[in-house]
TISERO-938724 format. One record per residue (C-alpha): x, y, z; residue number from 1. Coordinates in pm, 1 decimal, decimal comma, padded with zeros to 6 digits. Layout:
<fizas>
<fiza px="X" py="Y" pz="Z" num="NUM"/>
...
</fizas>
This chain:
<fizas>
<fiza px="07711,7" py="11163,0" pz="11379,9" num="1"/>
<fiza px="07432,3" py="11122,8" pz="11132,7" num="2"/>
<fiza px="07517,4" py="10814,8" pz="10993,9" num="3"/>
<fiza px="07291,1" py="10843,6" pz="10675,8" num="4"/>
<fiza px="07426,2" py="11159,8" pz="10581,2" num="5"/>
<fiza px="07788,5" py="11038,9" pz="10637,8" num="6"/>
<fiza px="07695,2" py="10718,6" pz="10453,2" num="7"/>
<fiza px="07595,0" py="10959,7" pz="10137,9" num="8"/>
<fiza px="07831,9" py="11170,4" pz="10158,4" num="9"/>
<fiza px="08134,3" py="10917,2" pz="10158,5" num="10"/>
<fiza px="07983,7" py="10641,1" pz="09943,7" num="11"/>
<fiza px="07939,1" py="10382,9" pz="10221,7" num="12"/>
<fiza px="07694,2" py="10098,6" pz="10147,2" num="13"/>
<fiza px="07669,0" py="09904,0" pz="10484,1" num="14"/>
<fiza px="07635,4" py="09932,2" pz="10815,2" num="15"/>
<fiza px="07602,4" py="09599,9" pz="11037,5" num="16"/>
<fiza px="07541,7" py="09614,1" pz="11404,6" num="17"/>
<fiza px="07542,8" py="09279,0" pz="11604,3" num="18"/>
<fiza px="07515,9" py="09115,2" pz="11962,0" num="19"/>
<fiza px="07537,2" py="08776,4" pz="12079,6" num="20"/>
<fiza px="07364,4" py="08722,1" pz="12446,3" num="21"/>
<fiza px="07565,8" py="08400,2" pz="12528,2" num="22"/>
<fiza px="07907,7" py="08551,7" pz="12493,6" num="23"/>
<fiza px="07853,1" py="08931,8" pz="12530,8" num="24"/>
<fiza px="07992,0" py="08942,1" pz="12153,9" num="25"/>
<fiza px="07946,5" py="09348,0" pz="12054,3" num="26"/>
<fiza px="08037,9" py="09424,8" pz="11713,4" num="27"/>
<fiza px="08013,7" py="09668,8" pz="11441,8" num="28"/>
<fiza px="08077,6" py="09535,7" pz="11037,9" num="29"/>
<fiza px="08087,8" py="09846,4" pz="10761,2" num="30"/>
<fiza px="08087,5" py="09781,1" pz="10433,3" num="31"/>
<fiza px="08233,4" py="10099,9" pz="10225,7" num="32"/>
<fiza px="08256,6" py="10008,4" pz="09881,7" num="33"/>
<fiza px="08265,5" py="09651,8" pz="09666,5" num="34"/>
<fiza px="08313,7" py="09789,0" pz="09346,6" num="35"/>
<fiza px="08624,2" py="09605,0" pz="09295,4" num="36"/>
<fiza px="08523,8" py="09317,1" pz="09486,3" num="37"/>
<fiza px="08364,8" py="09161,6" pz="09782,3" num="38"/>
<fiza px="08492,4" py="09420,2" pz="10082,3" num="39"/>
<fiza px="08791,4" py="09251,3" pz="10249,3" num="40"/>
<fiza px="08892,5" py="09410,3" pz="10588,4" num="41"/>
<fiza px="09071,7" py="09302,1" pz="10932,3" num="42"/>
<fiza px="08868,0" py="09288,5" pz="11252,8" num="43"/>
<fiza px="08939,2" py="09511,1" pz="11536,6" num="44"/>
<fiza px="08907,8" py="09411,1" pz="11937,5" num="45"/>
<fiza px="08906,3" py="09705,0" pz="12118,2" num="46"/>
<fiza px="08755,3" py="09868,4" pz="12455,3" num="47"/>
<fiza px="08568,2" py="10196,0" pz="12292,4" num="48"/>
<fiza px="08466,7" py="10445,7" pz="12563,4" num="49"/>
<fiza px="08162,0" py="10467,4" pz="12362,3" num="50"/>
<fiza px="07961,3" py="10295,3" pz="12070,0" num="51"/>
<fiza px="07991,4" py="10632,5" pz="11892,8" num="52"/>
<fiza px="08377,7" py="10627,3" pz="11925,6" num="53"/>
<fiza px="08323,4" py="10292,3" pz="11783,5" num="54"/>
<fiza px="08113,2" py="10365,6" pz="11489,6" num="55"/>
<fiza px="08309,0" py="10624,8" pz="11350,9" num="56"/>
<fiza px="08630,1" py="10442,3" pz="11367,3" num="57"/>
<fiza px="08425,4" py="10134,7" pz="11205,0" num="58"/>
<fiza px="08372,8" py="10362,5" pz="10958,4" num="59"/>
<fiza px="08716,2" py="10561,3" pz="10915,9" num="60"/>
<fiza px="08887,4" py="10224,1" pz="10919,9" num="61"/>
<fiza px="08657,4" py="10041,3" pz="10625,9" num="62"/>
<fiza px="08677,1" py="10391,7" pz="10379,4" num="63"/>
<fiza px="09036,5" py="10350,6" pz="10465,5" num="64"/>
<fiza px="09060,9" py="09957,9" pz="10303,5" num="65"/>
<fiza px="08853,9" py="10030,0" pz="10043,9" num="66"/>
<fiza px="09136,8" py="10311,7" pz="09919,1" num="67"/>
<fiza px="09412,4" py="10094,4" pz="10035,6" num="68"/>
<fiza px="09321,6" py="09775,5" pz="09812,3" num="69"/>
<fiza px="09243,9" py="09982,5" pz="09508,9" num="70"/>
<fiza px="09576,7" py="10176,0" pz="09535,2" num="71"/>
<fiza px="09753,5" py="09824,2" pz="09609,9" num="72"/>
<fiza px="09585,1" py="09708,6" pz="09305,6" num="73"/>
<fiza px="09387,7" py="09437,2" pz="09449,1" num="74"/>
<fiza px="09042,3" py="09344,9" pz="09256,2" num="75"/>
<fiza px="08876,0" py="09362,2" pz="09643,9" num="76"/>
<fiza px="08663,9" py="09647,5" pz="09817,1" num="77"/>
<fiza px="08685,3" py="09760,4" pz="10156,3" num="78"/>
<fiza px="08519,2" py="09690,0" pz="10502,0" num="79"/>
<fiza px="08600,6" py="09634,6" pz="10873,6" num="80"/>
<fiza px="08505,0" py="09514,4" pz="11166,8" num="81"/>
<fiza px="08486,9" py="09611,8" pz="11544,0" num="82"/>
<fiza px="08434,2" py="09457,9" pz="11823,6" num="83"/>
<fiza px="08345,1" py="09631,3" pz="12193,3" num="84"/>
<fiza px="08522,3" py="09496,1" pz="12465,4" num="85"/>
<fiza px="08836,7" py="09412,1" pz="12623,5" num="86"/>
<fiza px="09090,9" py="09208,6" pz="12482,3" num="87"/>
<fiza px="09197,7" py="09063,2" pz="12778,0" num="88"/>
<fiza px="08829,8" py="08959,9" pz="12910,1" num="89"/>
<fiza px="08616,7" py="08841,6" pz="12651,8" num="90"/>
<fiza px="08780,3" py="08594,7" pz="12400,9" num="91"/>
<fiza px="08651,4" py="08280,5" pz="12423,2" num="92"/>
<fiza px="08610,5" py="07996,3" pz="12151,0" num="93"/>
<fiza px="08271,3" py="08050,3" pz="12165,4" num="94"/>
<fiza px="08311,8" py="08437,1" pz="12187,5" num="95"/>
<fiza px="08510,8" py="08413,5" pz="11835,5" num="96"/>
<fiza px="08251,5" py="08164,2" pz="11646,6" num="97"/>
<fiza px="07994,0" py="08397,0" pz="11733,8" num="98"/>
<fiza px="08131,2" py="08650,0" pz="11555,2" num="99"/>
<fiza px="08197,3" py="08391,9" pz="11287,8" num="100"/>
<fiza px="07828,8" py="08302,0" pz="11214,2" num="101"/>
<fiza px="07799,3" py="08694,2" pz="11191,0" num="102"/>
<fiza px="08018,9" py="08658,2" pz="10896,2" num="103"/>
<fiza px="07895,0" py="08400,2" pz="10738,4" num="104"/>
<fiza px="07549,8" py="08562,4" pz="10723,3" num="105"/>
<fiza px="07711,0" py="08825,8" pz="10546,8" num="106"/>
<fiza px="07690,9" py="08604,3" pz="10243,3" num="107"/>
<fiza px="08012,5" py="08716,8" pz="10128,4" num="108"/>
<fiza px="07977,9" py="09068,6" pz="10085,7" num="109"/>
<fiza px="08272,4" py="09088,7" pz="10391,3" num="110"/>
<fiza px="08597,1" py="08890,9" pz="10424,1" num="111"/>
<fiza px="08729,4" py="08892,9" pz="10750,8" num="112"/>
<fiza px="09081,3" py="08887,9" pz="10877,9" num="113"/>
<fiza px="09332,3" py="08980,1" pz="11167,1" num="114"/>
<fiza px="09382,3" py="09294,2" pz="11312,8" num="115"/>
<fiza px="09459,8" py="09490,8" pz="11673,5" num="116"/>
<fiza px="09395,4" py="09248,8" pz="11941,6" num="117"/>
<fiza px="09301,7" py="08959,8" pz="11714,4" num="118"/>
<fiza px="09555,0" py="08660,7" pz="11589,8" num="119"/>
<fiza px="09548,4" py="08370,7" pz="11405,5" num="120"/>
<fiza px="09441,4" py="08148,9" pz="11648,5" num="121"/>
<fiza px="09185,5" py="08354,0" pz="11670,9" num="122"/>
<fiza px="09107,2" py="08352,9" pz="11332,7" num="123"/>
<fiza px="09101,4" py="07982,4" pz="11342,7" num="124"/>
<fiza px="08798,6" py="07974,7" pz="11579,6" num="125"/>
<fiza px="08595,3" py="08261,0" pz="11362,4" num="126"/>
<fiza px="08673,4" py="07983,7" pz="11046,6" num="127"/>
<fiza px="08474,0" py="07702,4" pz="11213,5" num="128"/>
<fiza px="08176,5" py="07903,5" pz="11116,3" num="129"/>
<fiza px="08257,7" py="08101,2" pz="10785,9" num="130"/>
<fiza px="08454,2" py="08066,5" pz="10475,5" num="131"/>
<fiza px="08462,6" py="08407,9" pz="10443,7" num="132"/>
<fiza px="08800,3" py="08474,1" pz="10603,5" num="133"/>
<fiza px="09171,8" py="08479,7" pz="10520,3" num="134"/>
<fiza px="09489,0" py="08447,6" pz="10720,2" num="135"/>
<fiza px="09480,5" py="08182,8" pz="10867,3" num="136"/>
<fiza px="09793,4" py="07954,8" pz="11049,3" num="137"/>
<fiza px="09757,4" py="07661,7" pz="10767,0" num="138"/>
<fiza px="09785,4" py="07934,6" pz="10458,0" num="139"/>
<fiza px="09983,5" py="08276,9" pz="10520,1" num="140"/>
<fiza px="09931,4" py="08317,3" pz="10876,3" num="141"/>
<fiza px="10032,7" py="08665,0" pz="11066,1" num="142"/>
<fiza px="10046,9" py="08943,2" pz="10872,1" num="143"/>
<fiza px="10232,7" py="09141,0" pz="11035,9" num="144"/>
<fiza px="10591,8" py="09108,4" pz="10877,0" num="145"/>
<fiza px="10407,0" py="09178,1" pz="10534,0" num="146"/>
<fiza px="10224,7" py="09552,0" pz="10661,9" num="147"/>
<fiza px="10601,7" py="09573,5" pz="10879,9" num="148"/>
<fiza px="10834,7" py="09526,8" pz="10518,5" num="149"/>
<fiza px="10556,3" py="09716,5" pz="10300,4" num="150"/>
<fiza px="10591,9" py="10010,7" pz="10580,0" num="151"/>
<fiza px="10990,6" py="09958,3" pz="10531,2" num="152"/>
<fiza px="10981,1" py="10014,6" pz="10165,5" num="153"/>
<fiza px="10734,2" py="10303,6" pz="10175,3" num="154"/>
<fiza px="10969,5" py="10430,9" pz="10413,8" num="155"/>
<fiza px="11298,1" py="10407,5" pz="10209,3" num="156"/>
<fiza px="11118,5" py="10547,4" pz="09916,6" num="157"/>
<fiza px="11023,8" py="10863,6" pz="10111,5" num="158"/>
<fiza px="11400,4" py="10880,8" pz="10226,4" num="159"/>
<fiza px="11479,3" py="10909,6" pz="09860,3" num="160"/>
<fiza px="11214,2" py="11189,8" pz="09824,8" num="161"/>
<fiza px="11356,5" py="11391,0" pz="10091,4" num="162"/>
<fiza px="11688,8" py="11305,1" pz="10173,1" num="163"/>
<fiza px="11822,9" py="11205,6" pz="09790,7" num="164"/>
<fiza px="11883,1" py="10842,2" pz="09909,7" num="165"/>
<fiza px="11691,9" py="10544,8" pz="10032,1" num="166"/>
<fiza px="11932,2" py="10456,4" pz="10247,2" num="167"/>
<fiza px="11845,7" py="10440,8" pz="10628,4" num="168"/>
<fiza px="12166,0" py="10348,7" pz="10781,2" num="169"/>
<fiza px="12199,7" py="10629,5" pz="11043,4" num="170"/>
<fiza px="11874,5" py="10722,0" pz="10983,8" num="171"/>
<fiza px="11693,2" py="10819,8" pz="11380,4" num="172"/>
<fiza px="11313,5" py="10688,7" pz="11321,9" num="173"/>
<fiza px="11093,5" py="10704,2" pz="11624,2" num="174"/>
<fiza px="10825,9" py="10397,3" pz="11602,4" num="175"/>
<fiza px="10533,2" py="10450,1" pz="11810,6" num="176"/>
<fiza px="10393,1" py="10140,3" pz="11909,6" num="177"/>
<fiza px="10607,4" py="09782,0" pz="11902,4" num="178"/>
<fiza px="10322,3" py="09515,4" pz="11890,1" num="179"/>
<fiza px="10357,1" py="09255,7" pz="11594,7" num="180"/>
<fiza px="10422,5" py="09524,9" pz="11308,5" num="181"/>
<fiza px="10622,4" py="09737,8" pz="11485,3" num="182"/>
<fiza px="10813,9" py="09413,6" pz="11594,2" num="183"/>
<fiza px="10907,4" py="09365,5" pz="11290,6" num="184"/>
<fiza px="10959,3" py="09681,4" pz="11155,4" num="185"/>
<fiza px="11241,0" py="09747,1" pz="11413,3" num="186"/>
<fiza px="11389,9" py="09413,0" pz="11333,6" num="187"/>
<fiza px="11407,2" py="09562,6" pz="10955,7" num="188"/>
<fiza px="11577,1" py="09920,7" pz="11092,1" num="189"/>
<fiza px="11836,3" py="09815,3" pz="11304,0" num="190"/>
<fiza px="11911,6" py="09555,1" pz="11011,9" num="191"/>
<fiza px="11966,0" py="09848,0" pz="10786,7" num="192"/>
<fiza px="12161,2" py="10082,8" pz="11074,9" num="193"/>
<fiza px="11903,5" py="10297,2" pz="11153,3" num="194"/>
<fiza px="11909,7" py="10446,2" pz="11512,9" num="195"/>
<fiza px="11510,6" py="10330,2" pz="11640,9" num="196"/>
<fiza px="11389,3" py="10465,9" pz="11921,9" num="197"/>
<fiza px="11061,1" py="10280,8" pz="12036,0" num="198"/>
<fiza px="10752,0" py="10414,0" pz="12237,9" num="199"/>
<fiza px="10440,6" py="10188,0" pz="12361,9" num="200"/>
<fiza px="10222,3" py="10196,9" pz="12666,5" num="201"/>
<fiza px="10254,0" py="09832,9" pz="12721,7" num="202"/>
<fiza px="10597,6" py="09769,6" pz="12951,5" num="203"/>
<fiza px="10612,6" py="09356,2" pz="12835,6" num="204"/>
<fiza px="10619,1" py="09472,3" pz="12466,8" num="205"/>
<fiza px="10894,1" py="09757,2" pz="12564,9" num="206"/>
<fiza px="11092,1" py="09469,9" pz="12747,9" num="207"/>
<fiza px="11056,8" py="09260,6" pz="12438,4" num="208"/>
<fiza px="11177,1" py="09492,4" pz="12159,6" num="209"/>
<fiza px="11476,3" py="09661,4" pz="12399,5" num="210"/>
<fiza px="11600,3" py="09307,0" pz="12509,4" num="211"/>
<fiza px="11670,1" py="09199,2" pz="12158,7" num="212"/>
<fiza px="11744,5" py="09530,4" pz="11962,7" num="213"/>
<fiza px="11971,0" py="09786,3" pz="12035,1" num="214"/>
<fiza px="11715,5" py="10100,5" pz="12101,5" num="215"/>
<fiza px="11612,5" py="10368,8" pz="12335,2" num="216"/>
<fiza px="11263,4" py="10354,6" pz="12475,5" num="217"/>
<fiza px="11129,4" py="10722,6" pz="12490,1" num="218"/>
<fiza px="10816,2" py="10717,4" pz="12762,2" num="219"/>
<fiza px="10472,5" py="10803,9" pz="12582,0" num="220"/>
<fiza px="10385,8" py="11120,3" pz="12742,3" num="221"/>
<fiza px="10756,1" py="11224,0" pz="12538,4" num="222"/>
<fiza px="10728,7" py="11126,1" pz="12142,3" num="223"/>
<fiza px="10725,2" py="11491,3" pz="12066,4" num="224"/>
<fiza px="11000,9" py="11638,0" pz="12267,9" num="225"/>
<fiza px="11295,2" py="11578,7" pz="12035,1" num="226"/>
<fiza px="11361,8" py="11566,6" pz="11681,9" num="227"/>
<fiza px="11374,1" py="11230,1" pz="11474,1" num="228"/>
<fiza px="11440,6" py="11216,4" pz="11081,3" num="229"/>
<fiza px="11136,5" py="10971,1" pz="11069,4" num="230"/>
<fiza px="10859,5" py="10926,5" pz="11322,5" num="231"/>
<fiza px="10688,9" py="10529,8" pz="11236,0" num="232"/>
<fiza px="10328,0" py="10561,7" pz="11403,8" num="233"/>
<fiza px="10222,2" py="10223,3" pz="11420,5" num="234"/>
<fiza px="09950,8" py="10199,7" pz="11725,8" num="235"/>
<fiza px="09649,6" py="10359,0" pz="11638,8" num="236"/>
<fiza px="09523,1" py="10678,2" pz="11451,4" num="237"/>
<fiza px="09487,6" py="11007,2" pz="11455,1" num="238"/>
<fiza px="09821,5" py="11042,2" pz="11600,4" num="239"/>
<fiza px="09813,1" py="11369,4" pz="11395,2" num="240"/>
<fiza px="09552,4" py="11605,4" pz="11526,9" num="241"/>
<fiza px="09490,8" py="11979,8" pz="11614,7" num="242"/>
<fiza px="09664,0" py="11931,7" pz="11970,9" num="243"/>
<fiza px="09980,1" py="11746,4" pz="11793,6" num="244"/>
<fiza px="09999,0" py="11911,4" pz="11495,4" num="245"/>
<fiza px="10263,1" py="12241,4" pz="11633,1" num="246"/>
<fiza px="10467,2" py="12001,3" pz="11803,7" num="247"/>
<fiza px="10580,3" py="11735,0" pz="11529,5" num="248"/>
<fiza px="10969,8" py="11740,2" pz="11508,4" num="249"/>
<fiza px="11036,9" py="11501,1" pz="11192,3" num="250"/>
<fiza px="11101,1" py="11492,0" pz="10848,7" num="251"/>
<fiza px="10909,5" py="11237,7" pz="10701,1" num="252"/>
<fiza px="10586,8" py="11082,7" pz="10891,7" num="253"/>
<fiza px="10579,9" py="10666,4" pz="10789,0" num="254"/>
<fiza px="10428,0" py="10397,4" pz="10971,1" num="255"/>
<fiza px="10155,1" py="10108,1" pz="10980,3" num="256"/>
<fiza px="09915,7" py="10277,1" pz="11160,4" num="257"/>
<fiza px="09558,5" py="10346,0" pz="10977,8" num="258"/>
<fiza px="09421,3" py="10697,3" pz="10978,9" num="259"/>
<fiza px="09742,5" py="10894,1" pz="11088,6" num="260"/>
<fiza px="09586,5" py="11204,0" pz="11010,6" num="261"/>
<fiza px="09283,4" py="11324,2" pz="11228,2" num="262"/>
<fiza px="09124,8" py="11524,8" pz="10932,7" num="263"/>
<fiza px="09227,4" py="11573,5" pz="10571,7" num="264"/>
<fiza px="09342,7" py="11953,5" pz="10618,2" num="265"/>
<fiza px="09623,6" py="11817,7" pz="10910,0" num="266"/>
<fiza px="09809,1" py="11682,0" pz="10541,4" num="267"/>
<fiza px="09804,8" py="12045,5" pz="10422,2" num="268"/>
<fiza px="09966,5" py="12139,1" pz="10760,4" num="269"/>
<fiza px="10228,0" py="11895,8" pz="10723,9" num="270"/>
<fiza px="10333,2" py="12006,7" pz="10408,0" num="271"/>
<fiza px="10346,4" py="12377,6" pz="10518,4" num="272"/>
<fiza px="10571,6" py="12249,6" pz="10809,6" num="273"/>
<fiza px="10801,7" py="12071,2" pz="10573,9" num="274"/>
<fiza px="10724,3" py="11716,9" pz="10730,9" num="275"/>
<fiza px="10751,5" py="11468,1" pz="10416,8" num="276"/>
<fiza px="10385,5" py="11223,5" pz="10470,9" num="277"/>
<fiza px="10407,7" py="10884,1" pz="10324,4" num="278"/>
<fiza px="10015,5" py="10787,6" pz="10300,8" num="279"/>
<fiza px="09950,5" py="10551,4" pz="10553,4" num="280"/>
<fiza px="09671,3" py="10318,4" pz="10373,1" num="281"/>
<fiza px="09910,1" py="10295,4" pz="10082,3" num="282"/>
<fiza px="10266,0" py="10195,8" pz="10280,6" num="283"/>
<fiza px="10094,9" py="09975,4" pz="10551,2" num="284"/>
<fiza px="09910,4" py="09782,1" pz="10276,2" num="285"/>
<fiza px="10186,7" py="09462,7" pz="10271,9" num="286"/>
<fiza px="09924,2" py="09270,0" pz="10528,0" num="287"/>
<fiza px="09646,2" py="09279,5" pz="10301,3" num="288"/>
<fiza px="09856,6" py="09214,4" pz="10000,9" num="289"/>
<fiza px="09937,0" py="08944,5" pz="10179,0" num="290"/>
<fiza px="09611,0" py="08780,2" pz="10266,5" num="291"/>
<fiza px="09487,3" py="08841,1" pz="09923,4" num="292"/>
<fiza px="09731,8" py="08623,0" pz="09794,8" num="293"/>
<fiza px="09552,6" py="08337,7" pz="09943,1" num="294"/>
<fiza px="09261,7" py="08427,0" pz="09745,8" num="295"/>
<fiza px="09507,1" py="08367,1" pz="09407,5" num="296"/>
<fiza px="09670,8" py="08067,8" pz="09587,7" num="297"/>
<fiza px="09935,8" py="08117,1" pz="09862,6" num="298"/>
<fiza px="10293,5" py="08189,7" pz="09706,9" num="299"/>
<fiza px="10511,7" py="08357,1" pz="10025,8" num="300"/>
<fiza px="10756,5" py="08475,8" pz="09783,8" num="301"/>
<fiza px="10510,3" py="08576,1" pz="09540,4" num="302"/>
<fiza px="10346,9" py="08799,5" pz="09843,5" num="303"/>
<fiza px="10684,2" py="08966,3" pz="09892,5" num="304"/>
<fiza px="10766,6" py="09067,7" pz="09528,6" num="305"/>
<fiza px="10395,3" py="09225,6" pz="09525,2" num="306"/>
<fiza px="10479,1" py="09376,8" pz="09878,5" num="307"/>
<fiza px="10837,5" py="09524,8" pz="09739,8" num="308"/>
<fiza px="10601,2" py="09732,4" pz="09497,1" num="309"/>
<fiza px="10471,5" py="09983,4" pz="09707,2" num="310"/>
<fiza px="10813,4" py="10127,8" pz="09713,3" num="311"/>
<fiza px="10745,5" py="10258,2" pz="09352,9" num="312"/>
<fiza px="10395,6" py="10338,4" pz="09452,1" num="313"/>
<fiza px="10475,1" py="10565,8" pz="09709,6" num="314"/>
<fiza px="10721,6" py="10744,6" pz="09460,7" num="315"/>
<fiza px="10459,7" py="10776,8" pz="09169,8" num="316"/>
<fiza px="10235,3" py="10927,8" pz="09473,4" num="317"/>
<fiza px="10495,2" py="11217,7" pz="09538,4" num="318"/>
<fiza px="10534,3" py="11271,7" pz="09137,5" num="319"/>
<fiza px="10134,5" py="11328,6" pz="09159,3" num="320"/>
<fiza px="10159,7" py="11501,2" pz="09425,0" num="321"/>
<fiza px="10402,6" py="11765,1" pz="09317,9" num="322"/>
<fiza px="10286,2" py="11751,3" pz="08932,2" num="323"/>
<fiza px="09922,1" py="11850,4" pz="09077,4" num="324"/>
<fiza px="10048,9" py="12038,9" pz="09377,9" num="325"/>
<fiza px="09870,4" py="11884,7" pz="09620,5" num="326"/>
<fiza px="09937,6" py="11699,4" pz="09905,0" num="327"/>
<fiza px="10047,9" py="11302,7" pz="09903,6" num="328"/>
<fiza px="09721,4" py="11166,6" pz="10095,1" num="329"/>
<fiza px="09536,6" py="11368,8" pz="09841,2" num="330"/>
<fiza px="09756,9" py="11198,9" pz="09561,7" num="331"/>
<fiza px="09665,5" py="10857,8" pz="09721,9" num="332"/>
<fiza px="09275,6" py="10938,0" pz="09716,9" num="333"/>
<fiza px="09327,3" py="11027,5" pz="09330,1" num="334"/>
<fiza px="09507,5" py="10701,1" pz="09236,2" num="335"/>
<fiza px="09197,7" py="10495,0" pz="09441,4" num="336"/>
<fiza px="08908,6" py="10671,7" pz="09367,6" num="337"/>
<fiza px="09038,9" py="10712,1" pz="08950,3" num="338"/>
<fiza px="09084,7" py="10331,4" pz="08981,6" num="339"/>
<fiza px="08755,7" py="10223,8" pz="09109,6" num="340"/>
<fiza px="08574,6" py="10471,7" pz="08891,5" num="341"/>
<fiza px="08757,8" py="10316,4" pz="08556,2" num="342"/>
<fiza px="08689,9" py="09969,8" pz="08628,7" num="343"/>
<fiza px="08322,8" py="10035,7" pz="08755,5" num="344"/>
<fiza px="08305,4" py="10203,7" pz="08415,8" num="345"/>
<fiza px="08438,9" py="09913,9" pz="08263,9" num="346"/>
<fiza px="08217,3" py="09673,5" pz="08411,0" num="347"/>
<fiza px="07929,7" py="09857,8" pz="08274,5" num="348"/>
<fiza px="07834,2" py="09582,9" pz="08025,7" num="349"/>
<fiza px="07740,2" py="09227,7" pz="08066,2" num="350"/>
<fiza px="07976,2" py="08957,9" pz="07975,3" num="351"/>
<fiza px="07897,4" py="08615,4" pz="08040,2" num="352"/>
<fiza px="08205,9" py="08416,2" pz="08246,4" num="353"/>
</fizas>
């Protein structure tokens, strides 16, 4: 990758590398775009073959928030962070308020906040050395049920879309990974009489989801065997790729997980194959809606009436969609990039506050 010419052609204004000798801290921050506000982004702990594999997801993942809070409506920007190692090696209090004076000298620019492989005790550590973070235990705490009910009401709304009803009793939805959102999203299903079947390459998460839910647990090497009315990818991207692609079985594609689709063009394939695609940066947006809300001042219930509104957004985005005849991640880009370029219109004069 040339990052400069990636950088210009996507609009990115930031690239951070870091390292910390005492703890073995490896980390990448991107900054995308703050038009809308400081960049406000989750941070990632994961064991990258490479630090190329690890730039462009850095990268990927922060162009992702920044379309994800303006479509959510949130006066924030987007950024990420990841960090190179393995989860179950390097976390340390020491390891975590590295990373936090990393933050900090960020000045701002970046709010931090949980992600894969991070949690709020975590996050607790990172905030002895910044204030630049949100999610924390003492305000709204894990996320997770917030991205798993905004995923459940982007996925009801693209039952409606295909099916004439939003109802999911019945419904057979495949969710591909079962860590804390998919936890949760499950719990939601089999609430609503949906038949889940769950996938995940971790056996104790398996165990914990199948000993108190009724599903089926479909081995990984499997997921695209049978047929499901909804497949729920919520481990990580890409899940739709050039090698998947011919052998998706669903009728709508919904989950939490950021950067479903490998490229853009793999949404045009979709749609040829009749699979209904519920934008993933705009239905998996309840965590950061969520976190936000401590910016405003914490209101749980408040956080779950904003959450219930991506049910609507994810209809307006098939109305676009069809109205334009595109596809609905194109749709989703539209709604983001129109917002930010109104409002950086808007700000174009000087008002005193």
């Amino acid at each position: 990758m040339n990052k400069f010419d990636y950088m210009a052609k996507y609009g990115y204004e930031q690239l951070v590398f870091f390292y910390d000798k005492e703890t073995g801290l490896k980390g990448i921050t991107c900054i995308h775009d703050t038009t809308l506000g400081p960049a406000l982004g989750g941070t990632r702990l994961w064991n990258y073959a490479s630090e190329e594999e690890a730039v462009e997801d850095v990268m990927r993942l922060a162009r992702g928030m920044t379309y994800k809070n303006s479509v959510a409506g949130l006066n924030i920007g987007g950024g990420k962070t990841v960090l190179i190692g393995d989860p179950d090696k390097v976390k340390s209090e020491a390891y975590w308020r590295a990373f936090g004076r990393y933050v900090q000298s960020l000045n701002g620019r970046y709010i931090t906040a949980e992600d894969v492989n991070t949690t709020p005790e975590d996050m607790d550590y990172i905030a002895m050395e910044t204030d630049y973070i949100v999610g924390l235990e003492k305000t709204s705490g894990d996320p997770s049920p917030f991205t798993a009910l905004g995923v459940y009401h982007g996925m009801r709304a693209a039952c409606l879309e295909k099916f004439g009803s939003n109802e999911l009793k019945d419904k057979t939805v495949l969710v591909q990974g079962v860590g804390s959102v998919g936890y949760h999203l499950v719990k939601l299903l089999v609430e609503d009489g949906a038949k889940v079947f769950i996938s995940d390459i971790k056996k104790d998460k398996l165990d914990r989801v199948s000993s108190e839910f009724p599903v089926k647990i479909v081995p990984v090497d499997e997921i695209f065997n049978d047929a499901y009315d909804i497949f729920a990818p919520c481990a990580l991207g890409a899940v739709v790729n050039d090698e998947t692609i011919s052998k998706l079985k669903f009728k709508i594609i919904c989950g939490s997980a950021n950067n479903v689709l490998k490229e853009e063009y793999h949404g045009v394939e979709l749609e040829k194959a009749g699979i209904l695609y519920a934008p993933d940066y705009v239905v998996n947006a309840g965590g950061v809606i969520n976190v936000y809300q401590e910016m405003l001042g914490y209101d749980p219930e408040e956080a779950k009436r904003k959450v219930g509104r991506i049910y609507n957004k994810v209809l307006d985005i098939f109305k676009i969609a069809k109205e334009k005849q595109i596809t609905p991640a194109q749709a989703a880009n539209h709604l983001a990039e129109e917002r930010i370029r109104v409002i950086r219109n808007v700000r174009g004069n000087y008002i005193k506050r």
